[in-house]
C-alpha positions as CSV (number, residue, x, y, z in Angstrom):
1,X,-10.2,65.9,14.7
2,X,-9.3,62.4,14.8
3,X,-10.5,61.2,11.5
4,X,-7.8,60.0,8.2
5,X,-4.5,58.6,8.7
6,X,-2.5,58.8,11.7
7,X,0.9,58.0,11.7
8,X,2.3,55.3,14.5
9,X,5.8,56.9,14.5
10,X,9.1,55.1,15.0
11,X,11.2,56.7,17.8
12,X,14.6,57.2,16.2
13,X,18.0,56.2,18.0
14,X,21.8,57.1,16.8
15,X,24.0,55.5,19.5
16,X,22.0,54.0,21.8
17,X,19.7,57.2,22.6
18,X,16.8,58.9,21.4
19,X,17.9,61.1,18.4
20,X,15.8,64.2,19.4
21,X,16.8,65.9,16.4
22,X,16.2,63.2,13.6
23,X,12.5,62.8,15.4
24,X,11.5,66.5,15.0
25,X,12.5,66.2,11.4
26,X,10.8,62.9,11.0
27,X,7.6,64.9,12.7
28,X,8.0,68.0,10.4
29,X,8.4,65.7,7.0
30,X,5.1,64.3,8.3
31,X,3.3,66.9,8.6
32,X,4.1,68.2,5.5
33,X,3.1,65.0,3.7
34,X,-0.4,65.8,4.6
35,X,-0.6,63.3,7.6
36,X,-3.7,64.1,9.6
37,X,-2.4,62.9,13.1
38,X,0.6,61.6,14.7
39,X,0.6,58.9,17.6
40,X,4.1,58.6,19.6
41,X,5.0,55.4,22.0
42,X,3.0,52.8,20.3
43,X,4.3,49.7,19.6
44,X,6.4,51.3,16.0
45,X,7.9,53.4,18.6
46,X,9.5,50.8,20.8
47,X,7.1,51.9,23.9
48,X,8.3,48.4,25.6
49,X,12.3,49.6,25.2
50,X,12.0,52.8,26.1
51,X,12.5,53.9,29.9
52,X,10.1,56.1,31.9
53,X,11.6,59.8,31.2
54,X,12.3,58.7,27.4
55,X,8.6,57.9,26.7
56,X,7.3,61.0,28.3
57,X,10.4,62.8,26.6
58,X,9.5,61.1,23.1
59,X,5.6,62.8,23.7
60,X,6.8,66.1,24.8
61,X,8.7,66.2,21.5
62,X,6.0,65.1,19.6
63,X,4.2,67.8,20.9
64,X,6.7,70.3,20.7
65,X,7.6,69.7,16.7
66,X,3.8,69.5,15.4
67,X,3.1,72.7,17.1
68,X,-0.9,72.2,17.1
69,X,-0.9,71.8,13.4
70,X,-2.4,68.3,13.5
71,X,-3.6,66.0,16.5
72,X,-0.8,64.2,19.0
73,X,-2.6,60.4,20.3
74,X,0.3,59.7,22.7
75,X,0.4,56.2,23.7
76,X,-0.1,55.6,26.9
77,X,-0.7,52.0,27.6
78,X,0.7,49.3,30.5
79,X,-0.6,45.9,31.8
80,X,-0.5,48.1,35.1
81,X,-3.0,50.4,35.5
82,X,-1.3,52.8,37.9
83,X,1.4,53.0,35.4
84,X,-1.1,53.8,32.8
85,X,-2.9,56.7,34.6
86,X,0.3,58.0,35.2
87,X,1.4,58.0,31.6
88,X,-1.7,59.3,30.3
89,X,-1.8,62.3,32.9
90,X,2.0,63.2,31.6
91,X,0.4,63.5,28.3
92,X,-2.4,65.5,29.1
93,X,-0.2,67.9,31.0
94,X,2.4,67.8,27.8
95,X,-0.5,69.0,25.5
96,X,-1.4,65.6,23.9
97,X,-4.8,65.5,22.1
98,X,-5.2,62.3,23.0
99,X,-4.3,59.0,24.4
100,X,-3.9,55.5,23.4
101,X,-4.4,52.7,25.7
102,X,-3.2,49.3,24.7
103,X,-5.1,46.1,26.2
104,X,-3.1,45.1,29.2
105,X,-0.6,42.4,27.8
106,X,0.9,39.4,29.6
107,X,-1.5,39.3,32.6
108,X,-4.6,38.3,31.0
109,X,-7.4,39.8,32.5
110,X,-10.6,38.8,31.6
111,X,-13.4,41.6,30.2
112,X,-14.1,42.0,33.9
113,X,-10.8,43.2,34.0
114,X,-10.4,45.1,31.1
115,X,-13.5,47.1,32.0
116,X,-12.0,48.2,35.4
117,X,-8.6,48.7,33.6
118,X,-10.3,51.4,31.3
119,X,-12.5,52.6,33.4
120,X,-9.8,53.6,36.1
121,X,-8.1,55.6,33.5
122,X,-11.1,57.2,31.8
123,X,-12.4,58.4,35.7
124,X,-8.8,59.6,36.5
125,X,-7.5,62.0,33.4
126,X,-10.3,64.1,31.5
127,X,-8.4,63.4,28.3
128,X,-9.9,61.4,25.2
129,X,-8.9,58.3,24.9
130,X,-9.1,55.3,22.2
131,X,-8.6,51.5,23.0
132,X,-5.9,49.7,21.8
133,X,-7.2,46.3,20.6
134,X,-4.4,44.1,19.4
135,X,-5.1,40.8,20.1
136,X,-2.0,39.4,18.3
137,X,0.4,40.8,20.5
138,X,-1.6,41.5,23.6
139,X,-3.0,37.8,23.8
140,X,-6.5,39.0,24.9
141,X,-9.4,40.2,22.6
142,X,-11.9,42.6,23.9
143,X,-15.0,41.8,22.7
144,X,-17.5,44.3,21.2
145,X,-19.8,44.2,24.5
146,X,-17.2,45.3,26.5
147,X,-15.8,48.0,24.3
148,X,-19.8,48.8,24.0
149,X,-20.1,49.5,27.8
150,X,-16.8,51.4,27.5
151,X,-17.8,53.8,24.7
152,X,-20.7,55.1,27.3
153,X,-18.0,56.9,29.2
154,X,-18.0,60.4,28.1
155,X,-13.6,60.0,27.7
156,X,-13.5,56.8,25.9
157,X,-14.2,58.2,21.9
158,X,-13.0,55.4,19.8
159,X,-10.4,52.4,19.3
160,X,-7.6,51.2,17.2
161,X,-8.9,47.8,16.0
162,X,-5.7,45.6,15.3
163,X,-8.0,42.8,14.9
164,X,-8.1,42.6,11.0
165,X,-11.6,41.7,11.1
166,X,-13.9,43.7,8.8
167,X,-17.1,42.0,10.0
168,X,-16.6,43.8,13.6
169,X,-16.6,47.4,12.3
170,X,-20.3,47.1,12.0
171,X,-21.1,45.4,14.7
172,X,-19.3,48.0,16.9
173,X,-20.9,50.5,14.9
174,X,-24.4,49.2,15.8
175,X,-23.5,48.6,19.6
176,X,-21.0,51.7,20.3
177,X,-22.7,54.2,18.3
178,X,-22.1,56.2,15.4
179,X,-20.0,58.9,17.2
180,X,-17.4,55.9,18.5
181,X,-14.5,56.6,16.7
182,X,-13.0,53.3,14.5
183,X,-9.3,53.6,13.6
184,X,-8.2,50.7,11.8
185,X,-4.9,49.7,13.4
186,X,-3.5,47.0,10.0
187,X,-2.7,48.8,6.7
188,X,-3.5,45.6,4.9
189,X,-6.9,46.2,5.4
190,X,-7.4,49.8,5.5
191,X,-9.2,49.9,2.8
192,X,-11.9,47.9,3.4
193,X,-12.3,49.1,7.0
194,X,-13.0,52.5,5.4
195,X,-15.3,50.9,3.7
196,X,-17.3,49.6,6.1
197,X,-17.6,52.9,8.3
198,X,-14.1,53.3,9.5
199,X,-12.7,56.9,10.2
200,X,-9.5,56.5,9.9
201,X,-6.3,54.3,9.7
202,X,-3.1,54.1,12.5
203,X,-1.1,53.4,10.6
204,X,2.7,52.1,10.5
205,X,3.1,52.0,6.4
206,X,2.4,56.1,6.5
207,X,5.8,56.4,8.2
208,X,6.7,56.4,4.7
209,X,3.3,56.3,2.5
210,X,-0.1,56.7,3.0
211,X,-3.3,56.4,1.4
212,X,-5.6,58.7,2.9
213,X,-7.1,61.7,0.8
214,X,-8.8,59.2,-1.8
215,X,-10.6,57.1,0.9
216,X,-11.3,59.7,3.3
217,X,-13.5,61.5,-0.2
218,X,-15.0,57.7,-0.7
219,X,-12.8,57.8,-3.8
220,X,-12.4,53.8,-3.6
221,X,-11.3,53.6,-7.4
222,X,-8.4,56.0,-7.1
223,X,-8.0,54.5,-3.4
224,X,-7.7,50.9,-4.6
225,X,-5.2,52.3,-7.9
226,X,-2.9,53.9,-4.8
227,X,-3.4,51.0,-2.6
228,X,-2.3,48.2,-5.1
229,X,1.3,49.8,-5.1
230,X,1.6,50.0,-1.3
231,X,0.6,45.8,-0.7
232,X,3.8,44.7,-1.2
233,X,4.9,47.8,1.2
234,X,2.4,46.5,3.8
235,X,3.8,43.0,3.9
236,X,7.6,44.4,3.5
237,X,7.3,46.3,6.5
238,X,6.6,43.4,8.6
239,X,8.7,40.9,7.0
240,X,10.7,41.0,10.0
241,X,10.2,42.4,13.6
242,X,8.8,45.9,13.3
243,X,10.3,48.5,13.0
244,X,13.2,47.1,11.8
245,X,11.6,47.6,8.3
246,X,10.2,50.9,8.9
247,X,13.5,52.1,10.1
248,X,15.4,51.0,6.7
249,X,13.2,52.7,5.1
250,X,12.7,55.8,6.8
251,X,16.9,56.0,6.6
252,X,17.1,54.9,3.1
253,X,14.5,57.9,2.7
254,X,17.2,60.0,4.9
255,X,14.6,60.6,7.7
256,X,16.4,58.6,10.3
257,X,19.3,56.2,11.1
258,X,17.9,52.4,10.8
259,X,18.7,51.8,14.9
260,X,16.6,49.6,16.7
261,X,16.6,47.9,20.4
262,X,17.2,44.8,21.7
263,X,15.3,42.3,21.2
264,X,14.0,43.9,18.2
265,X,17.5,43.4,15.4
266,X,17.6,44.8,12.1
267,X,16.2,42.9,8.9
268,X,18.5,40.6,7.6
269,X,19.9,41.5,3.6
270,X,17.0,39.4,2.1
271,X,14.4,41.3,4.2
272,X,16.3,45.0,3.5
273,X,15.9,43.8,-0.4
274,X,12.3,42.9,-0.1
275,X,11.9,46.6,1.4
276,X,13.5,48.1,-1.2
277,X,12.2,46.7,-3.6
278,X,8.6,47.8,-2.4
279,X,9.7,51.4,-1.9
280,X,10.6,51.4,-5.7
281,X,7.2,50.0,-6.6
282,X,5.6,52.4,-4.5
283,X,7.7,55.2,-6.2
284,X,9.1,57.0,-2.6
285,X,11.7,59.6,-3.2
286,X,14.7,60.8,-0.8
287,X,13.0,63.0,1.5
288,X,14.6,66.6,1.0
């Protein structure tokens, strides 16, 4: 169910609210692209900016607009564990496939910690759920013993590795067990986390492009031929802070209005000409 691309979806605003209607679009384009899952209130969707009845809002939507036609992994995550059963019970009861659990940010726990932090979900909502490992923007890294001790709960199925680091898909492999579930969580690297026994790809670049058929079939010729054209894409859309460069191009692509919130502010000229200039190399079209 969870395997090939899933897309980390922006939350759209038009005047300082979530634009309910550009989002459903934004859902239904997706889905008709071929995307094979769709992951609300992650990090692309502002999670941090958005208030409490907004983010379950935002997952009831997403729920809503795909309809059952492909998995919803609503993200779930909070350096405050209450918070973070309470979230992920909101999206089991809105018919989320799944949850996403960021590594709690700011506090610091050690792997002590971030074994009772998952653990306290996984024993209070019978939901899958995938770790969130993001060192770069969550400070902590949870190493592959811990996530190893994790995967032995029957709710904890997989993780989005942010980590970049090809060498530790086989490593968690060997220690959490062919049936773990590895999502690579940096389009930079897809490819070659596919490569190594990855099953998929959350990814922020499928917003507007993706990859996936050829290296879900092993088709790493054709993958690498697709992939080439979407580099400069991967770098563009982080050239400043994300998702200020998905959001241009999503509304130069007429998906959604390029709004973002504070402190997140809209690439600068040189950044929105960097971005266009990789969604002409990558060949995008208006979105009809």
């Amino acid at each position: 169910m969870f395997d090939g691309y899933l897309t980390a979806l922006v939350t759209p605003f038009r005047e300082g609210s979530v634009d309910e209607a550009a989002f459903a679009k934004l859902v239904n384009w997706q889905i008709e692209q071929g995307i094979a899952g769709l992951v609300p209130c992650g990090t692309t969707g502002e999670s941090p900016t958005l208030e409490l009845g907004e983010h379950e809002r935002v997952i009831e939507l997403c729920v809503e607009a795909a309809a059952g036609r492909v998995p919803v992994v609503a993200g779930t995550g909070s350096n405050e564990t209450r918070t973070a059963v309470a979230l992920t019970r909101h999206a089991k009861a809105a018919g989320a496939h799944a949850a996403l659990v960021v590594t709690p940010y700011y506090n610091k726990p050690n792997q002590d910690g971030l074994y009772a932090h998952y653990m306290a979900i996984a024993d209070a909502v019978e939901i899958p759920l995938f770790i969130y490992n993001i060192p770069g923007r969550s400070v902590i890294d949870m190493t592959v013993e811990t996530m190893a001790k994790l995967a032995r709960h029957p709710n904890i199925v997989g993780v989005k590795d942010a980590t970049a680091d090809l060498g530790r898909v086989g490593r968690q492999r060997l220690e959490c067990g062919e049936d773990f579930i590895q999502l690579s969580g940096e389009d930079a690297t897809s490819l070659g986390f596919f490569a190594c026994g990855g099953r998929g790809c959350i990814s922020v670049t499928s917003n507007v492009a993706q990859l996936a058929k050829a290296a879900l079939a092993n088709d790493f010729e054709t993958a690498r031929e697709i992939n080439d054209k979407l580099i400069p894409l991967h770098a563009a859309l982080f050239c400043s802070p994300s998702p200020g460069p998905t959001k241009h191009a999503l509304a130069r692509l007429g998906l959604c209005a390029p709004d973002v919130r504070l402190p997140i502010t809209p690439p600068d000229a040189a950044a929105c000409a960097r971005i266009d200039a990789a969604i002409d190399l990558a060949g995008l079209e208006k979105a009809a």
